[in-house]
Every structure is written in C-alpha cells, then in structure tokens.
C-alpha positions as CSV (number, residue, x, y, z in Angstrom):
1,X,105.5,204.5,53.5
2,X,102.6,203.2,51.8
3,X,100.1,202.0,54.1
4,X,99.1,198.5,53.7
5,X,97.6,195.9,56.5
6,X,100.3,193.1,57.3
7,X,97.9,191.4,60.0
8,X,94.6,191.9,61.7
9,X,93.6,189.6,65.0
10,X,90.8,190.1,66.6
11,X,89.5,188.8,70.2
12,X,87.1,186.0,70.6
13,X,85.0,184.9,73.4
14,X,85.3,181.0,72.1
15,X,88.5,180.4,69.8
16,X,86.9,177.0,69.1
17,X,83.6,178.2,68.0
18,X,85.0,181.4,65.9
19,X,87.3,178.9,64.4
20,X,84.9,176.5,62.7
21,X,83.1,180.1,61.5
22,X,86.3,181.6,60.5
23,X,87.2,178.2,58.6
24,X,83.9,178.5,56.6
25,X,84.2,182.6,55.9
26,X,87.5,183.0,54.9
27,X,88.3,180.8,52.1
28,X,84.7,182.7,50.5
29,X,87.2,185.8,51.2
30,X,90.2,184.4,49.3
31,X,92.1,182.5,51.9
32,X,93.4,179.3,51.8
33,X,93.3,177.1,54.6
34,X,96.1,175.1,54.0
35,X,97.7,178.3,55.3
36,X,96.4,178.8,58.8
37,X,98.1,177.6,62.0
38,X,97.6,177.5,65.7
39,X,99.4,177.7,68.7
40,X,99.2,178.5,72.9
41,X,101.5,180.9,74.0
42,X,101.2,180.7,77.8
43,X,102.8,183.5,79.1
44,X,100.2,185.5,77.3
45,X,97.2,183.9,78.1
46,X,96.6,183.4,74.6
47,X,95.0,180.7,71.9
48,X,95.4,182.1,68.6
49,X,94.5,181.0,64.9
50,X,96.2,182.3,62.2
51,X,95.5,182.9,58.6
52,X,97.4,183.9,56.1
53,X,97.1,185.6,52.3
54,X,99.7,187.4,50.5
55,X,98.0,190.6,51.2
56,X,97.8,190.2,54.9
57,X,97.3,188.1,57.9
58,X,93.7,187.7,60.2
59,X,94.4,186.1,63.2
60,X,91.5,185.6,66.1
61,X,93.1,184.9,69.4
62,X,91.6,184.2,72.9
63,X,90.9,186.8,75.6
64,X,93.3,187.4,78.7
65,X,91.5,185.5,81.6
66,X,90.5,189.1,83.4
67,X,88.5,189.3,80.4
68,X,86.5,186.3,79.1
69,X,83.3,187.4,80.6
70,X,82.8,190.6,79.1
71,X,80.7,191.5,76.3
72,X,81.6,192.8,73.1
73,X,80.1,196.4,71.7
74,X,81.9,197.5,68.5
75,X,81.1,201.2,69.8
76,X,83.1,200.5,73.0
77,X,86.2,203.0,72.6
78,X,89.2,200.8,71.6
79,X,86.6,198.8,69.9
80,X,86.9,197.3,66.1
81,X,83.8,198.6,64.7
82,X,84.1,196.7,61.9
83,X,86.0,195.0,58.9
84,X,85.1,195.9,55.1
85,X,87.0,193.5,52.5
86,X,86.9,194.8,48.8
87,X,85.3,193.2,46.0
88,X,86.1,193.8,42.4
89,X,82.9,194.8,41.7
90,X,79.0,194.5,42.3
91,X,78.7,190.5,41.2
92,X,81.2,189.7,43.5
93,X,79.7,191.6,46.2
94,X,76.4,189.2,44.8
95,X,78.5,186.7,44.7
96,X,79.8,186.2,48.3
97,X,76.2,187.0,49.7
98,X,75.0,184.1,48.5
99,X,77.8,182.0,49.5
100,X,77.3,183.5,53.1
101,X,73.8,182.5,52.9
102,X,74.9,179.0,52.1
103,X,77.2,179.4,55.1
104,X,74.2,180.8,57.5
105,X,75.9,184.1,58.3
106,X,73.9,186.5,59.5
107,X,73.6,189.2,57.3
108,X,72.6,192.5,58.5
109,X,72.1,194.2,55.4
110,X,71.5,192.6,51.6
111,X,73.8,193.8,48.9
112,X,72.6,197.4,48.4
113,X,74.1,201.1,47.3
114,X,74.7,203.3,50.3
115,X,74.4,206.9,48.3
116,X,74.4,208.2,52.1
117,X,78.3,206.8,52.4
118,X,78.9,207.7,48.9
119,X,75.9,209.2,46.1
120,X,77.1,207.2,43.1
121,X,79.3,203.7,43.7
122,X,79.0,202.4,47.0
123,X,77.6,199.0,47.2
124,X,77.8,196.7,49.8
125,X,76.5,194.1,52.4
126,X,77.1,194.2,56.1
127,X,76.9,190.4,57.9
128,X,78.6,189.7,62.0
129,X,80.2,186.5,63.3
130,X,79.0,184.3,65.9
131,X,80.4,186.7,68.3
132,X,78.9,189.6,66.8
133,X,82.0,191.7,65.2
134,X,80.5,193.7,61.9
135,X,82.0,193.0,58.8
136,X,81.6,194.6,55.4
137,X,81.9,193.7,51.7
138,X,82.0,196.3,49.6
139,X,83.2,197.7,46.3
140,X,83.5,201.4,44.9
141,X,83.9,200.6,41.7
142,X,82.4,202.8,39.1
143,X,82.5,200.4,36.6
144,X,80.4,197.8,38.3
C-alpha cells in the first residue's frame, strides 16, 4: 500500500462558525466549493461539512453532546497537533500568506526557513482557525 490521505475531519466547537472560516480557507488551498456538502446524522450526534478534492477529503463535524464544552489543546493525547498542506514552492508558500492575511487568519508565524526542522529547504508559515487547530504551509523544495 502506498499511503495516501482519503479524508481528514476534524472536531469543531461551532460547525456554523468553522464553516464560514473553512468556506474562506479552503478554496486558497485548492478546493472548490461547489464540492462541499452537509448533512445531520442523528444517531451520531453529528453536523458535519464536507469538502472534497481529488486528493482527499477535510470534513469538520460537530462534537458529541458530552463534549461541546471542553477546550481544545493540540498537545492533549489523541489530539491533532496540526495540519501542514504542501506548496510547490517558496512563492506559493508567499502566495497563500497573503491571501490569509486578506482573509484575517491569524498567523502565528510569517513565511520563514525552519533550518531547526530541516538545515537547508524548509520554509513555511504556521496560522490556526477560529477554534485554534495549527495548520502549516510548507514546501521542501530545493529548488525554491
């Protein structure tokens, strides 16, 4: 088996909220909204959003009742600590932070090389959601 991702869905405190952020990031990220979908499946407690890409599905998807009034901590075991989507090269790592800027994401870190994660071609920017999940774009690209 080779390993690709087929879907990622991750947990939201507000489905309503992280949607009208999700609707805004993703397309930046390749994704076409024309292909996202909701639905309610009540036996699971669960609102969920759907988008999909060729490469693979992110979903975000409401939290079992028990749990709507916990906190999120990314170093919580179990916990996503975060996403990193892969740009071509260090433009379109540029690129997409400015078009997160013009979103208001909150970045964490400005594009930058990270010679601590890697000393010659790792450059990337770190932003979170609404909700506070870390995400990453970054490329490896030696050519960049």
């Amino acid at each position: 088996m080779e390993p690709h991702i087929d879907h990622i869905e991750i947990t939201v405190n507000d489905i309503d909220k992280a949607k009208a952020f999700y609707d805004k990031l993703l397309p930046i990220l390749g994704f076409d909204l024309a292909h996202s979908s909701k639905a309610v499946i009540e036996d699971h407690e669960k609102h969920v959003v759907s988008y999909e890409h060729p490469r693979f599905g992110f979903a975000i998807t409401s939290p079992l009742n028990a749990f709507k009034d916990e906190t999120m901590n990314r170093r919580k075991p179990g916990s996503l600590h975060h996403l990193a989507f892969r740009a071509d090269s260090r433009d379109e790592v540029n690129s997409i932070f400015e078009k997160l800027k013009s979103i208001g994401v909150h970045i964490l870190s400005e594009p930058r090389h990270y010679p601590e994660y890697s000393p010659e071609h790792y450059y990337a920017l770190f932003f979170k959601d609404d909700e506070g999940i870390k995400y990453e774009i970054v490329t490896t690209n030696p050519n960049y």
